[in-house]
N, C-alpha and C positions, 0 to 999 in steps of 0.2 A: 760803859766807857764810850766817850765821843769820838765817831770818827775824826779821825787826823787833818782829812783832806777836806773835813768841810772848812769852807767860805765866811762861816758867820761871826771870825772872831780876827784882829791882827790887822794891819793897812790894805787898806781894800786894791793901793796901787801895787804892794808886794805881791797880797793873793792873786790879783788877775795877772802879774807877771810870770809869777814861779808858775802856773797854771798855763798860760798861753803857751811860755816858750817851748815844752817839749812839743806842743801841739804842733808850733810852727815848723820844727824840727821833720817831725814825722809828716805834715804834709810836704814838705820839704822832698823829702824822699817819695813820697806820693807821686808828686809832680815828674819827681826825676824818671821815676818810671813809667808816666806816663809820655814824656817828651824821648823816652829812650825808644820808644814806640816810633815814632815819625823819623831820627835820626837815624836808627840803622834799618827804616826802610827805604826812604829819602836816599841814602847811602850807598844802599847795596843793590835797589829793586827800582830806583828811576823815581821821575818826575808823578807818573800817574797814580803809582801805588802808594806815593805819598800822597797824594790827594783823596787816596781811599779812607787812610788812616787818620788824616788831620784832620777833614769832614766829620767825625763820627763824634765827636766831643759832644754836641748842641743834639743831636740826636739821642746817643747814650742819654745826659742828663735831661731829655726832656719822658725816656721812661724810667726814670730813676730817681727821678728829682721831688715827687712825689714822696714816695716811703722816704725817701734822706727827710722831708720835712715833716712826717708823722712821727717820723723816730724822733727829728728834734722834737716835739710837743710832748711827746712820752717822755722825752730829758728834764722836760720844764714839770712835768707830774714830781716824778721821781723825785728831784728837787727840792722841792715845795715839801713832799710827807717827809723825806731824809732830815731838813731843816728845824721840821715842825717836830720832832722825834717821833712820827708815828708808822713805827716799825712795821707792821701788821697790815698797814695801806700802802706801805711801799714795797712791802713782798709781792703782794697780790698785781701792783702796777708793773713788776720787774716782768712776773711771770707772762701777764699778758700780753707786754708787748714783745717778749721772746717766741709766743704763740700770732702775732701778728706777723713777724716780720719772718717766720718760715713759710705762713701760707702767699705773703706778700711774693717772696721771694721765689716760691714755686710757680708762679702767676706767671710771673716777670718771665721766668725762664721761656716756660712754653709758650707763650704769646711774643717773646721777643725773635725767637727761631722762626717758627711760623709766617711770621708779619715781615721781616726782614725786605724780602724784592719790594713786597709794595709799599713800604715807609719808602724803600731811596725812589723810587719812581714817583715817588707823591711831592718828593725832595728834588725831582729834575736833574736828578744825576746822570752823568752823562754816558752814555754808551761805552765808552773809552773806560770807562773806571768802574762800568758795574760788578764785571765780576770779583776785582779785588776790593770790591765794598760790601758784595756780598758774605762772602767767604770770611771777611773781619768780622762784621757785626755777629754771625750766626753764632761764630766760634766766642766772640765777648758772651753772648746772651747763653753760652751753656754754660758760665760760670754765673750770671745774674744772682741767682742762691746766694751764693759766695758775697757781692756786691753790698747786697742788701744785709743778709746776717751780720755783714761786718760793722756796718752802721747801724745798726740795731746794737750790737753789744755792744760801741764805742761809745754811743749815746747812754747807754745806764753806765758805762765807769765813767764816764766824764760826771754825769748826773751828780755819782758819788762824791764826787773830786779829784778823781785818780787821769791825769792827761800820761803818765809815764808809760803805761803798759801798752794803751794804744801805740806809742812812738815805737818800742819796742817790735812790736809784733809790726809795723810798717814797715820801720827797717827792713827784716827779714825778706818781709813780701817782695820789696823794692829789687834787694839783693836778687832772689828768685825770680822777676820777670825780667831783668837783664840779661841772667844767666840764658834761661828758654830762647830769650830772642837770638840772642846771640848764635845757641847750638841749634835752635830752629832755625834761621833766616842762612846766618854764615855755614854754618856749619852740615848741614842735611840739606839747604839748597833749596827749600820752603817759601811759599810765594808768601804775600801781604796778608793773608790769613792766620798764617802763625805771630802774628803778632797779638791779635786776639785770640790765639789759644794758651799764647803764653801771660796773656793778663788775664783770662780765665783760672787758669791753675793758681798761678798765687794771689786771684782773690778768694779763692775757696781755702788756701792753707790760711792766712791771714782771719779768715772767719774762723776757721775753728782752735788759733790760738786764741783768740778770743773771747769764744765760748769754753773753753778748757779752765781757762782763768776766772771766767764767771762760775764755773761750775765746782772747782778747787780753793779760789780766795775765801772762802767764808765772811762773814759781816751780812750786814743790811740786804747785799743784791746778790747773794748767792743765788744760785740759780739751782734748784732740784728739776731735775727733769719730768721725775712725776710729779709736776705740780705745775708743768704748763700746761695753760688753758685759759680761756677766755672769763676774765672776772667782768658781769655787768656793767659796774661801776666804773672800775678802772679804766674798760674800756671808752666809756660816757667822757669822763676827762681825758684820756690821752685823743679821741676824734674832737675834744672841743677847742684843743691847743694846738693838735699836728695837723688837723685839715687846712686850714688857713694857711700853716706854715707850707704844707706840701703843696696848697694851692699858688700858691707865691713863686716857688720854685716851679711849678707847670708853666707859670704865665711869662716867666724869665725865657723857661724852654724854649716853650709857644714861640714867643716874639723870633729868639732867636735861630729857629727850625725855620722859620719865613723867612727870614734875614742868611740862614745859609742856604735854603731857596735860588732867593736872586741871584747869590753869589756863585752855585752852580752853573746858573744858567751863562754865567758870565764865562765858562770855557776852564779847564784845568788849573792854567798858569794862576787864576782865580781863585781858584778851591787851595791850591798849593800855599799861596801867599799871603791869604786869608787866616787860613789853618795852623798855620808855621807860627804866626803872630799870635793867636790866639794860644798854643803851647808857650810861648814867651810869656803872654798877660798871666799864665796860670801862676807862673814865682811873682806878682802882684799880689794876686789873692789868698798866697803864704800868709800876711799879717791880717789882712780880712777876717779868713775864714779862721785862723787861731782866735785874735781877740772877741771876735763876734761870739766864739762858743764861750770864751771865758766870762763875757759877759752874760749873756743870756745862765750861764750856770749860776755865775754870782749872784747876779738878781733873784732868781729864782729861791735859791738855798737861802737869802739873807729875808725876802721876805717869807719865806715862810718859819723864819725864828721869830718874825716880828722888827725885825732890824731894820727898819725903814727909812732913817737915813745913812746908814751905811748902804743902805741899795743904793740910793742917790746919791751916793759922793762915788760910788765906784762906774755907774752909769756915765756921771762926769770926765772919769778919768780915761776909760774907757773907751770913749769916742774918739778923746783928744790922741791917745796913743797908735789909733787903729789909722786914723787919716795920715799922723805924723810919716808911719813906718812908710805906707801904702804909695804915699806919693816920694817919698826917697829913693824907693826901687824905679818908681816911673822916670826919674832923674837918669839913674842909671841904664834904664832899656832906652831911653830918647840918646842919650850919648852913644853906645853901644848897637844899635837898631841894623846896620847893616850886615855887621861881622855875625849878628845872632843868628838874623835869616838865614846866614852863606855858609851857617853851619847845618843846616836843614838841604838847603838845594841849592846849589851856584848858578842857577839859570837866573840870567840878568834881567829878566819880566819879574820871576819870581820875587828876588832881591829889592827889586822897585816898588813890588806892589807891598811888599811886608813892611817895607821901612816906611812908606807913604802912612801904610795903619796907625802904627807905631808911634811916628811923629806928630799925626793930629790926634790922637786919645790921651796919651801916657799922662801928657800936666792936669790932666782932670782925673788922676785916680783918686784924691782927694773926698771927691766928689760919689765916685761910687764909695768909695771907704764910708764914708759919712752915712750917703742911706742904708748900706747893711749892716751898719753901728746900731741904728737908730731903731732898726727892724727886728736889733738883738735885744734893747734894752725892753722893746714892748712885746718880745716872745717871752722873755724873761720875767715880765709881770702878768703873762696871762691875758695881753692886749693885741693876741699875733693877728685877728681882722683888720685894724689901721693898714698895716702893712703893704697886706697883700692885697686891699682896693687901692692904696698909693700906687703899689709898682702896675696892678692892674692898666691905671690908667696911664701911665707915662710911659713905660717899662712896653706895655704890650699892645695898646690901643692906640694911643701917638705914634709910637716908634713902627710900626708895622703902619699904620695912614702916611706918615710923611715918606714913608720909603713907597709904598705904592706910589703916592703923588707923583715925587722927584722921579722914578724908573720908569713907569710909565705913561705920566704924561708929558714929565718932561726932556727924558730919557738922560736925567742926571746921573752918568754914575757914581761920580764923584760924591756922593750923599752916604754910600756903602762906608766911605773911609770917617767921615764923622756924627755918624747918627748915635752911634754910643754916647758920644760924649754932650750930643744934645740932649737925650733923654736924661742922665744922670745932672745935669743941671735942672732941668724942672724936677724931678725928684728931689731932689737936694732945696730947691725954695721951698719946695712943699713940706718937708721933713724939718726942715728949716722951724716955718711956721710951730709944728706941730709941738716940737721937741720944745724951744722956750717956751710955750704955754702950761706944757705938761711937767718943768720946774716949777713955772711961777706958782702953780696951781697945786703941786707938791700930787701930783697925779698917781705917783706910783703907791700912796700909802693906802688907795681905798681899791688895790687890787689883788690881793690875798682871799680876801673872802669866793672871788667869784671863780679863782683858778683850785681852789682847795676842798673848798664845802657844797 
């Protein structure tokens, strides 16, 4: 009997919709706990100890951002065999990347603990906020496990079709790091560290509802425990799809691990104001990062039935929906940009520098919407190299030169407030290019063979 949740049959603008929105739902709650983090430290614990915790986003994801994009590739495996109905190739794929993403995730732990002082000192972190950056990051990285296993199993149920249960199991988590922070910070009287002890804990429960569900749903991706292990093959495809994509998110990191660099160097009020706004840009990247997985699933499941212009008419729809949403929100943080900030820190440097961010990015979210649309429909077809030399070059080799230039030779600061928004326009011509070609040329029907066989 067919799974229910696959993709391959029904309007491609319905399936990617019923599919994204729980998505967006549950990053949704993602987010929220993640900004609950800066708000009742901001709140309770001052100016600096915000600056500990709003700083650590670009770090965090630049050692994470990797396995997030090997997991995607394993999503786009999975996919493809689930599609094609070849049950027995997408056992073997489930299992190995469940074997991946615990050793992944053990890595991460001990090398994130370990490494902590000299990542922020390589980062020019300031004296003033080392210890509450310390004490964060240490306490985030003994949940890392957690981080990673959870996007390891989110990626095979999405794979499947199933967006609900992830949403589900977010919630909760969300619920839970609220709670922690609150009876850590408020309540026991807990400096900035317990803010990542408390998003440590419930990324570890959120993994293992997870895996419970993996391990208890039966179908296609159940997961038997004695039967994780490393399959040859499967592992051959899932590094030929997810290294690209984890390279992609490195080089995002990269650029912007440099770019909160400079912005250390730039003193507190800096890090604080910076940081604040970049917790705002995260309810942006709500309809991003939903449709971009709904897309890259759909693609993926539909060509590996053969469905090849159903790929391409939902690839279509898909773009258009992702930029639509992406830049509606950016309408609303550009109206709303001060009161958001003044709900993080009321210091009037602070307030200035966040709504300055805010005001010159927000009308080009369009623009990043567009390139990580574009990035979804060719991980989707087994094309995730394009991408990741695209963002390579714009993303992390422009964007990191022209802020060198403007800071230090011409000591512009003002280039910090809109270097986003000039990189994501040369990506976006470029993407531009790439993407009508690869209609005209009906590109996505001769990429099955290379992602499957």
């Amino acid at each position: 009997m067919q799974n229910k949740n696959l993709m391959i049959t029904g309007s491609p603008a319905k399936r990617i919709i019923s599919f994204a929105l729980p998505l967006m739902l549950g990053n949704f709650f993602q987010q929220l706990y993640n900004t609950a983090d800066s708000l009742i430290v901001g709140n309770f614990l001052g100016s600096n100890a915000l600056a500990a915790v709003s700083s650590a986003g670009n770090l965090i994801f630049l050692m994470i951002g990797f396995f997030q994009g090997v997991s995607a590739g394993a999503g786009v495996v999975i996919a493809h065999f689930l599609g094609a109905r070849e049950l027995e190739r997408t056992r073997k794929a489930v299992h190995t990347t469940i074997a991946i993403g615990l050793m992944a995730g053990l890595f991460l732990m001990i090398f994130g603990v370990l490494a902590t002082p000299w990542m922020l000192r390589m980062m020019h972190t300031p004296e003033a906020v080392m210890p509450d950056s310390v004490a964060y990051f240490r306490n985030f990285f003994y949940g890392a496990i957690g981080v990673v296993m959870y996007n390891t199993c989110v990626g095979i149920l999405q794979a499947s079709g199933d967006s609900k249960h992830p949403l589900y199991f977010l919630i909760v988590s969300s619920v839970t790091n609220v709670v922690l922070d609150l009876v850590f910070i408020m309540g026991l009287g807990m400096g900035a560290g317990a803010a990542g002890l408390a998003t440590a804990i419930s990324s570890l429960l959120s993994a293992m509802l997870c895996m419970r569900r993996l391990i208890f749903q039966g179908g296609e991706v159940a997961v038997d425990l004695r039967e994780v292990r490393i399959d040859g093959g499967s592992l051959r495809r899932i590094l030929y799809n997810g290294v690209p994509s984890g390279l992609q998110n490195s080089i995002i990191a990269i650029s912007n691990v440099l770019i909160q660099s400079s912005i250390n160097s730039l003193g507190p009020a800096m890090m604080s104001g910076m940081g604040t706004y970049a917790k705002i840009e995260g309810f942006a990247f709500l309809p991003i990062t939903s449709f971009t997985m709904a897309i890259t699933t759909y693609i993926g499941q539909n060509l590996g039935a053969g469905e090849k212009k159903r790929a391409a008419d939902g690839a279509r729809f898909g773009v258009r929906i992702c930029c639509i949403c992406a830049e509606l929100i950016g309408v609303v943080i550009f109206a709303f940009a001060p009161a958001f900030i003044a709900a993080f820190d009321r210091t009037s440097e602070v307030i200035a520098i966040g709504t300055m961010k805010s005001r010159y990015t927000v009308m080009f979210y369009f623009m990043l919407a567009f390139s990580h649309a574009i990035s979804a429909v060719m991980r989707g077809a087994g094309r995730s190299i394009v991408p990741m030399m695209v963002m390579l070059a714009c993303w992390c080799i422009l964007r990191v030169a022209i802020l060198e230039v403007c800071l230090k030779g011409f000591h512009y600061t003002d280039i910090i407030y809109f270097i986003h928004p000039l990189t994501w326009t040369l990506s976006t011509i470029v993407f531009s290019q790439f993407y009508i070609g690869f209609l005209k040329k009906n590109s996505i029907e001769d990429t099955y063979d290379s992602v499957t066989n």
